[in-house]
C-alpha positions as CSV (number, residue, x, y, z in Angstrom):
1,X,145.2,46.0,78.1
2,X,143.0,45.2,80.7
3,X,143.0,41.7,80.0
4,X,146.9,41.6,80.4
5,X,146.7,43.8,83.8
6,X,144.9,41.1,85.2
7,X,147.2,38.1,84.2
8,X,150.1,40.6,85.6
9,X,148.4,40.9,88.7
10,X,147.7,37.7,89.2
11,X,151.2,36.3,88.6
12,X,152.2,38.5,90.9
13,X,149.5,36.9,93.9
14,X,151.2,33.2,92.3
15,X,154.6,34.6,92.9
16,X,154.3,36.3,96.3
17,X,152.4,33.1,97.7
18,X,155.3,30.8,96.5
19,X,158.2,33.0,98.1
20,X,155.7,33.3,101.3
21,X,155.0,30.0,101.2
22,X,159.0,28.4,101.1
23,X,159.5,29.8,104.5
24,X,156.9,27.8,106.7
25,X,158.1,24.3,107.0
26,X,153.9,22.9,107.0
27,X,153.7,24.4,103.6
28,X,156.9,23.2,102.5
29,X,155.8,19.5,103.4
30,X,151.8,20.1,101.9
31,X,153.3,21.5,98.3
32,X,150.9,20.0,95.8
33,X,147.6,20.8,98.3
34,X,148.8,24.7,98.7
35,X,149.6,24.8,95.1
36,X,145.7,23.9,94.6
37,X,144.7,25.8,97.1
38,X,146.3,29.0,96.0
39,X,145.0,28.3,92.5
40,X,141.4,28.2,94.0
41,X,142.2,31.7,95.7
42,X,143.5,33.5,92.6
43,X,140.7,31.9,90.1
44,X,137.6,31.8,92.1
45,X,138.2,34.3,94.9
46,X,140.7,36.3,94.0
47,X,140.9,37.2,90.4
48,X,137.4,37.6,90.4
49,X,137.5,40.4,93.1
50,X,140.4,42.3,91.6
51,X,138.3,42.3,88.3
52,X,135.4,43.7,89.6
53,X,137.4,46.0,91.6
54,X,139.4,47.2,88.5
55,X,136.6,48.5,86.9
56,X,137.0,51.9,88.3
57,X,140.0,54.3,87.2
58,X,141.7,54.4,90.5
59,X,142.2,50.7,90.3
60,X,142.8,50.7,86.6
61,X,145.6,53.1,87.2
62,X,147.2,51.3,89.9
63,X,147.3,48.2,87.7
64,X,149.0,49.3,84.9
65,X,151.7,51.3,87.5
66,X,152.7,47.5,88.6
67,X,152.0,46.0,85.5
68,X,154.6,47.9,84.5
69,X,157.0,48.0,87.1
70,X,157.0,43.6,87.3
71,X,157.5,43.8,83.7
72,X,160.7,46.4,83.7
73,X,161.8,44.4,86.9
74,X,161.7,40.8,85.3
75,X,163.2,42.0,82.4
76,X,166.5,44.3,83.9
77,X,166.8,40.7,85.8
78,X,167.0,39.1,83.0
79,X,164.1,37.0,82.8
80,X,162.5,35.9,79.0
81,X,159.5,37.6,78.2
82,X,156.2,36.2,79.6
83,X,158.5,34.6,82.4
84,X,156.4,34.6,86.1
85,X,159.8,33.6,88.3
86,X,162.6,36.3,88.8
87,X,165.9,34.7,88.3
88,X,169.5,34.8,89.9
89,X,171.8,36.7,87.9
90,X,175.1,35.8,88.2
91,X,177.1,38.8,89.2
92,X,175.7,39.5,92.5
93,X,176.2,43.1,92.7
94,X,174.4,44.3,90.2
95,X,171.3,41.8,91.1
96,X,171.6,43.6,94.4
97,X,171.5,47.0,92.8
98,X,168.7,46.3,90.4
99,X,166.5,44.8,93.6
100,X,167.3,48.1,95.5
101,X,166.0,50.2,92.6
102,X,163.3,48.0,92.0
103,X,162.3,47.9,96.1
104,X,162.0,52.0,95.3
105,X,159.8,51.5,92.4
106,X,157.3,49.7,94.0
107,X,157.3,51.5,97.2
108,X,156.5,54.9,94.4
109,X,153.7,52.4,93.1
110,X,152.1,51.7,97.0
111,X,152.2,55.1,98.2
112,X,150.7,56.2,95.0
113,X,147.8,54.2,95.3
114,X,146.8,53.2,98.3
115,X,143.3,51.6,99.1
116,X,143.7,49.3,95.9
117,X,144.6,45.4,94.7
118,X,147.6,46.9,92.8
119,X,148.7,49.3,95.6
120,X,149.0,46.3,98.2
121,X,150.7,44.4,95.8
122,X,153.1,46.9,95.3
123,X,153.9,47.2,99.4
124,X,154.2,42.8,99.5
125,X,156.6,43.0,97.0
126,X,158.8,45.9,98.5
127,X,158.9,44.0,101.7
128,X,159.6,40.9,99.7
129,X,162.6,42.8,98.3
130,X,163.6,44.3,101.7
131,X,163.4,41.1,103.3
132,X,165.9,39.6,100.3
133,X,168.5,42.7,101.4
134,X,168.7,41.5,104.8
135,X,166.3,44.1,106.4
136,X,163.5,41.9,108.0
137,X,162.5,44.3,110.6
138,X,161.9,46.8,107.9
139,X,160.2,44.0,106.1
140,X,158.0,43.4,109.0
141,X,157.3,47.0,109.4
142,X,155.9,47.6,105.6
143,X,153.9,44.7,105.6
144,X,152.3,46.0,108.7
145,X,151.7,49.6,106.8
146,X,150.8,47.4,104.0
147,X,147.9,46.2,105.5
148,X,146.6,49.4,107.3
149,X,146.1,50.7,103.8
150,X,144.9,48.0,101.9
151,X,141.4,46.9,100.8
152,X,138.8,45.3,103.2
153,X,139.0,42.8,100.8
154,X,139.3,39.1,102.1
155,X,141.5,36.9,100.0
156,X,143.9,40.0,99.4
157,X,144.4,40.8,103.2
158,X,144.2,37.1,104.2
159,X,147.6,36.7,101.9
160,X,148.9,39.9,103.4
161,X,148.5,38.5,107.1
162,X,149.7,35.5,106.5
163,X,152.7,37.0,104.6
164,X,153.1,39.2,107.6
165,X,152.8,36.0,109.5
166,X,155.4,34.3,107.8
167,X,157.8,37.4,108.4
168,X,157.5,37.5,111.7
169,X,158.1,32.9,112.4
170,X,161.4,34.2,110.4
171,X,162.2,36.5,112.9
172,X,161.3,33.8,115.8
173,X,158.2,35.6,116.8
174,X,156.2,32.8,117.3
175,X,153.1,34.6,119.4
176,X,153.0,37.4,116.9
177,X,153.3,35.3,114.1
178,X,150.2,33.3,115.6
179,X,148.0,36.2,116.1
180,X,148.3,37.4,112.8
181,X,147.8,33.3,111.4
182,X,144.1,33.7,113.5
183,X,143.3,37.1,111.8
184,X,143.6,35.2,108.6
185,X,141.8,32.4,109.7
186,X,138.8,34.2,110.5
187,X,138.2,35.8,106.9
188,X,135.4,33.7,106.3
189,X,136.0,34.6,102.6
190,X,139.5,33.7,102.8
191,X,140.0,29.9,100.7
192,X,143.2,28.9,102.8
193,X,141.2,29.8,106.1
194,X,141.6,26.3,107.4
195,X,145.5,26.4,107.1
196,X,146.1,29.6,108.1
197,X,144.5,28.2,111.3
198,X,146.8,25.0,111.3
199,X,149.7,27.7,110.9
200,X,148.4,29.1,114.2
201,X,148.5,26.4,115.7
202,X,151.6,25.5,115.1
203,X,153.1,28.7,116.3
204,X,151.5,28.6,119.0
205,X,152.8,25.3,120.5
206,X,156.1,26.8,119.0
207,X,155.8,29.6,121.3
208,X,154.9,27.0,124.6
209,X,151.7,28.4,124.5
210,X,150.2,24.9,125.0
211,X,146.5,25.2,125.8
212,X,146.5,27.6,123.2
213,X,147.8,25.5,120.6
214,X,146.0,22.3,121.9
215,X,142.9,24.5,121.8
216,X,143.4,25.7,118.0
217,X,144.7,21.8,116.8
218,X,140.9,20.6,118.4
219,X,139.1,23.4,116.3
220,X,140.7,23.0,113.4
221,X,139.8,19.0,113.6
222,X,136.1,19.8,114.5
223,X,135.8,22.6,111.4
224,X,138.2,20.5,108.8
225,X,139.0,17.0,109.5
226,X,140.2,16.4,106.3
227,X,143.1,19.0,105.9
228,X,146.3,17.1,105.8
229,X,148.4,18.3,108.4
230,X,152.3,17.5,108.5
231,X,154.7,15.2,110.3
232,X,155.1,18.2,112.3
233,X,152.0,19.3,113.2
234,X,150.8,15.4,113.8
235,X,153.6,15.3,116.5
236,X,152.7,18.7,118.0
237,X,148.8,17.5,118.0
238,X,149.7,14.5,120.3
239,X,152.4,15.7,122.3
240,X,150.1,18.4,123.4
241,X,147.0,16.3,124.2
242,X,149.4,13.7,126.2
243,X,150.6,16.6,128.0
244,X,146.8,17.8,128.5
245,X,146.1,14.3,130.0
């Protein structure tokens, strides 16, 4: 049973990184790099947290509450057992209804157990869900509760910031989206570290804060010269240094 919690929790991480990841246009362009770099997340950092983490009851508990509650949700969506993606049913208003009920269930599952993997889980999928209904603001606000009660733990509350993050460039809060892009980047335990600080960046020099941005963009090529950045970013990089000049 354990061994299945885990797998449940992390195709859950997989799955919340790909919708977060679809709405910022670097990751869009850099699929097959994130892809590898989530991978290192969930298998080396990740995982390995969350198992050692689950060894206590309060954790184990939480686990099976949203092992349980993905499972029910993928299947009342139709999706064939062992299936990871949730998938569009065609009549629309009963989707709808199902994600409402489902946004409820794992709100029950986040209050319920704060503190733990599971728990913050829960709360990134029920703003995922609110966010799907047309209620970003709320969206923004759980993830924000979300991560006042989640675990210390790095590669968990890097995600959640830089699902937060993600939110908030949706909403055209560039600044704020920015701030919370630096708060991942300084998890030194956090594997996508480096691009949540090229995600800075680029907010930042979306939000005119140029000397900012510039200032990120020259970090970020000192600490990881290597990180492919997109067509986007590569403009950004040298219109801000010609304007510098």
């Amino acid at each position: 049973m354990a061994r299945r919690d885990h797998g449940a929790a992390a195709e859950m991480l997989g799955e919340l990184e790909s919708a977060a990841d679809r709405l910022g246009e670097w990751l869009q362009t850099n699929l097959r790099p994130v892809a590898a770099a989530i991978a290192a997340l969930l298998v080396v950092a990740g995982i390995g947290a969350w198992i050692v983490s689950a060894r206590n009851s309060a954790e184990q508990e939480a686990s099976n509450a949203l092992a349980q509650t993905r499972t029910d949700f993928l299947s009342a969506m139709g999706a064939a057992p062992g299936a990871i993606d949730v998938p569009e049913l065609a009549n629309r208003e009963a989707a709808s209804q199902i994600r409402a009920e489902y946004e409820q269930r794992y709100a029950v599952v986040a209050a319920t157990h704060p503190g733990t993997v599971a728990g913050a889980l829960a709360a990134l999928e029920q703003a995922r869900l609110a966010s799907e209904g047309g209620r970003g603001d709320e969206a923004i606000g759980l993830l924000e509760q979300a991560l006042s009660d989640a675990p210390s733990d790095g590669p968990v509350r890097g995600m959640m910031l830089q699902q937060l993050a993600q939110r908030l460039e949706a909403a055209g809060r560039w600044t704020d989206a920015a701030g919370r892009h630096e708060a991942a980047a300084q998890l030194a335990d956090y594997p996508l570290r480096q691009w949540a600080l090229a995600d800075a960046a680029r907010c930042r020099a979306l939000a005119r804060e140029n000397t900012a941005a510039l200032a990120l963009y020259e970090r970020l090529e000192r600490e990881a010269p290597e990180l492919p950045l997109s067509d986007v970013q590569k403009a950004q990089r040298l219109e801000l240094r010609a304007a510098a000049e």
